[in-house]
C-alpha positions in Angstrom: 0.0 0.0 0.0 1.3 3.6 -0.7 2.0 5.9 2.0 0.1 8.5 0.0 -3.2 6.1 0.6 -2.0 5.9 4.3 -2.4 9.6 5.1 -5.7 10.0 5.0 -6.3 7.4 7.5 -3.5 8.7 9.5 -4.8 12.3 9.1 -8.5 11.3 10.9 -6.9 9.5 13.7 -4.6 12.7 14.5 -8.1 14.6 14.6 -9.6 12.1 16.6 -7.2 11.9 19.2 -8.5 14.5 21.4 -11.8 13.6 21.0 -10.6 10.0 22.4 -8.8 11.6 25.5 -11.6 14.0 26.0 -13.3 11.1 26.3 -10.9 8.8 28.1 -10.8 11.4 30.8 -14.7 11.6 31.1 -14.7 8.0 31.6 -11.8 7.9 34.4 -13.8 10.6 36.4 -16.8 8.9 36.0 -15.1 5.7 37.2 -14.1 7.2 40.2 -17.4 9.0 41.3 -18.8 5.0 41.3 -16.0 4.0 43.3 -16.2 6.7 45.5 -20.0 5.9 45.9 -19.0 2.3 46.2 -17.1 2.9 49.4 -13.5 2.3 47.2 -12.1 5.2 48.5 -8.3 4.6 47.7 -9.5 3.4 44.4 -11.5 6.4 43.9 -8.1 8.5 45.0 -5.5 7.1 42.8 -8.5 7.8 39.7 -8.8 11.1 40.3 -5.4 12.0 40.7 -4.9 10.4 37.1 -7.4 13.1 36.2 -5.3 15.4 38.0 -2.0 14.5 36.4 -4.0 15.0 33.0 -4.0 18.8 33.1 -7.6 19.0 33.1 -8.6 20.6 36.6 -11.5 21.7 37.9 -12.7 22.7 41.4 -15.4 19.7 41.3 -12.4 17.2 40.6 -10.1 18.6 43.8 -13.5 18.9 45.8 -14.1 15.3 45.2 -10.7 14.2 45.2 -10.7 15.9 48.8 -13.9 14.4 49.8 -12.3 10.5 48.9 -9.1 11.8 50.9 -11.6 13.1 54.0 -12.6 9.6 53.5 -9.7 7.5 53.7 -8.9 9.9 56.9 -5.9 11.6 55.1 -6.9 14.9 56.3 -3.5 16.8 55.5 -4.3 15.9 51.7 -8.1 16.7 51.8 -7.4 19.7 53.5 -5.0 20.3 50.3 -7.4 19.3 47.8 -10.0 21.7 49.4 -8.0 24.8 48.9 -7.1 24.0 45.8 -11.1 23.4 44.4 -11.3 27.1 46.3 -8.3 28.4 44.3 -10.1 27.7 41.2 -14.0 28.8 42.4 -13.5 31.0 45.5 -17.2 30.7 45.6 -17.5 26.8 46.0 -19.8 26.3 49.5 -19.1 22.4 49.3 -15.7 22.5 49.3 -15.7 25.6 52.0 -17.8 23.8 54.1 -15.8 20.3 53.6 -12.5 22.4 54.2 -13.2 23.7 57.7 -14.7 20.1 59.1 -11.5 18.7 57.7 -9.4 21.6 59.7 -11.4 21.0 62.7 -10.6 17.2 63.0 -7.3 17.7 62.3 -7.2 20.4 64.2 -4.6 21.8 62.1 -3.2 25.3 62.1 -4.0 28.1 59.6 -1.4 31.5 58.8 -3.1 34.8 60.1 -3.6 36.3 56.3 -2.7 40.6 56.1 -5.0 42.5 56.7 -5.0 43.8 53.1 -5.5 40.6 52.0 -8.7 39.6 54.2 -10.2 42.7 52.4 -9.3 41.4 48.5 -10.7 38.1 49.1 -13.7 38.7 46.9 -12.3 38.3 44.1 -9.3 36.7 42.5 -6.4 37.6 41.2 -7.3 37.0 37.7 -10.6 39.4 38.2 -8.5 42.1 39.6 -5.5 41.5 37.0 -8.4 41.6 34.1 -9.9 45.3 35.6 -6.0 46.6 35.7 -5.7 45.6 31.9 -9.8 47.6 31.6 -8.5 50.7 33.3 -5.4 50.7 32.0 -6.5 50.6 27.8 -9.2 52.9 29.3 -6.1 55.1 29.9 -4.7 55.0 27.0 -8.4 55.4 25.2 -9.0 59.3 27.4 -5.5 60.6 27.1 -5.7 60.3 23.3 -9.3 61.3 23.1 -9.1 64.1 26.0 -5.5 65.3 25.8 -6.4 68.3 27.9 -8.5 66.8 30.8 -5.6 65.4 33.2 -7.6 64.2 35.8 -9.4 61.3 34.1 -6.3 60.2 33.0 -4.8 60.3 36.6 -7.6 58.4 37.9 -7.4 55.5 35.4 -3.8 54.9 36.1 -4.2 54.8 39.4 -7.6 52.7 39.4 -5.2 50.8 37.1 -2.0 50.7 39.5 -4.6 49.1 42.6 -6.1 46.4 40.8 -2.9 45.7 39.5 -1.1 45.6 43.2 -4.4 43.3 44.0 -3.6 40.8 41.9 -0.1 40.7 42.7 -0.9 40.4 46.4 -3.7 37.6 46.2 -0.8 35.5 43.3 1.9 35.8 45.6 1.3 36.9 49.2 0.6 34.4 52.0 -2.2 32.7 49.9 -0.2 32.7 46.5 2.3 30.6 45.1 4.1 29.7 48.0 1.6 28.6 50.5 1.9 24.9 51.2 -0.1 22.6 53.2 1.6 20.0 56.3 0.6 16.5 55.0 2.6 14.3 57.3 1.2 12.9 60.8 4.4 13.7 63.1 5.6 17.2 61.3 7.5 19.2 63.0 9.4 22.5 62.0 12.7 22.5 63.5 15.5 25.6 64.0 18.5 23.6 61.5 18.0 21.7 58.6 18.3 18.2 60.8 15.9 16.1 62.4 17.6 16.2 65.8 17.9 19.7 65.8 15.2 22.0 68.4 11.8 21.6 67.2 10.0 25.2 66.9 6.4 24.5 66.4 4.8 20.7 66.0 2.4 20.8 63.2 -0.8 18.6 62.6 -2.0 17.3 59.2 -3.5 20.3 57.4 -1.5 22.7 58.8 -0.5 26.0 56.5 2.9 27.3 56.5 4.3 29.8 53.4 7.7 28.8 52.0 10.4 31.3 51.9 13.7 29.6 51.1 13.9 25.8 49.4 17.1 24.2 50.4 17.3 20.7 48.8 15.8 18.6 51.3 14.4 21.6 54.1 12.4 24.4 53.4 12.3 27.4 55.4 8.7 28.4 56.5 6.9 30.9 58.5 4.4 29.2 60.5 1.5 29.9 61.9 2.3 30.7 65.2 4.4 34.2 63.5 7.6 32.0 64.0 9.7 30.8 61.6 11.7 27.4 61.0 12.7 24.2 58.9 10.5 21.5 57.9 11.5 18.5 55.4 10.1 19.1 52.0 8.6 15.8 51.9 6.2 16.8 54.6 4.6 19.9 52.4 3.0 20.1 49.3 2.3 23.4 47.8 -1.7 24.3 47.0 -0.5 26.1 43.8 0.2 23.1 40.8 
C-alpha cells in the first residue's frame, strides 16, 4: 500500500485523538465518582489523581478528590485538595464547608492572612489583573481622546495601578504561590535543617505554612504561630500546581 493512501487514515486519527482523551478522561472521572459511591475510597483516590496529572482541573475534581481523601482519613491531603477546588472557584460552599470540618478534626493550624489581603478576598487575582488591563486601555483610550483633561487620565492609572497591586498580592502573598499545606502525621518545623535539631512548632495534618527559602531537602517556613523554621520538603505540598 502507498503511503500516499495511508495519510488519510493517519490524518483522521490525528483529529480524533482529542476527542478519544476527552473522552478517556470523562470516563476515568466517572469511574471514580462510582468507586467513590461504592465505598473504594483509595480506588476512587488514585483515579482522580490520574485526572489530576492529566491537566484537566476543575474545582469539582479537587473537591471530590478531597472528599475521597476526608474519606480515607488523610486529612493533610483533603485539606490540600479543598484549597485547591477554592483556588479555582472561591465561591465553592461544598468544598468551604468540607475544608473547615477537615481543619477542625485535624485540628490543624491556619497562617493569620494581612490584613490587606482579608479585604481582597472577593475576588481573585485573575478578576482584579483583568480590571487593571480595563482601566489601563481605558487610559490610554482618554488621554488620546481628551489630551487636555488630566484628571481622568490620573484616575485611570491609578484605578489601574490598585487592581494591578491586588492581583499581585492575592498570586503571591501568603495565599499565592508559595503557601503549602503540612501533609505528614508527626511534622515538626525544627530551627536547622536536621531532624535532631530543636523543634520550633509541631504541626498537625493540614497545617499552612508559606515557603520562603527551598534548600534541597528543608524548606524554610513561617508558621503559623508568627515563628519561623525548617521543615523536610517531603512533609509539604504546595496548593498552587
Amino acid at each position: 500500500m502507498k503511503l500516499s493512501a495511508l495519510f488519510p487514515v493517519y490524518a483522521v486519527f490525528l483529529l480524533a485523538l482529542p476527542t478519544m482523551q476527552a473522552a478517556t478522561k470523562e470516563d476515568l472521572f466517572a469511574k471514580a465518582n462510582s468507586e467513590f459511591a461504592a465505598g473504594n475510597f483509595k480506588a476512587a483516590v488514585e483515579d482522580y489523581n490520574a485526572v489530576v496529572s492529566s491537566g484537566e482541573w476543575s474545582a469539582n475534581l479537587f473537591y471530590d478528590l478531597g472528599n475521597a481523601y476526608f474519606r480515607e482519613g488523610d486529612f493533610g491531603r483533603a485539606i490540600l485538595s479543598y484549597d485547591r477546588a477554592l483556588r479555582l472557584d472561591r465561591h465553592h460552599p461544598e468544598a468551604d464547608a468540607n475544608l473547615r470540618i477537615a481543619r477542625e478534626q485535624a485540628h490543624s493550624l491556619e497562617l493569620m492572612p494581612p490584613l490587606l489581603e482579608r479585604y481582597l478576598n472577593f475576588a481573585t487575582a485573575d478578576l482584579f489583573a483583568i480590571a487593571a488591563a480595563f482601566f489601563f486601555w481605558l487610559t490610554i483610550i482618554l488621554a488620546i481622546l481628551r489630551s487636555r483633561r488630566i484628571w481622568p487620565v490620573i484616575g485611570g492609572m491609578f484605578l489601574s495601578a490598585i487592581c494591578g497591586f491586588a492581583a499581585y498580592q492575592l498570586e503571591d502573598g501568603s495565599r499565592g504561590k508559595s503557601t503549602a499545606i503540612v501533609l505528614g502525621q508527626n511534622a515538626e518545623a525544627r530551627v536547622a535543617t536536621a531532624d535532631n535539631a530543636r523543634g520550633v512548632l509541631a504541626l498537625p495534618p493540614g497545617s499552612e505554612v508559606l515557603i520562603l527559602q527551598e534548600r534541597g531537602d528543608w524548606n524554610y517556613v513561617a508558621l503559623p504561630n508568627d515563628q519561623r523554621g525548617w521543615i523536610a520538603t517531603s512533609a509539604v505540598e504546595k496548593v498552587r500546581l
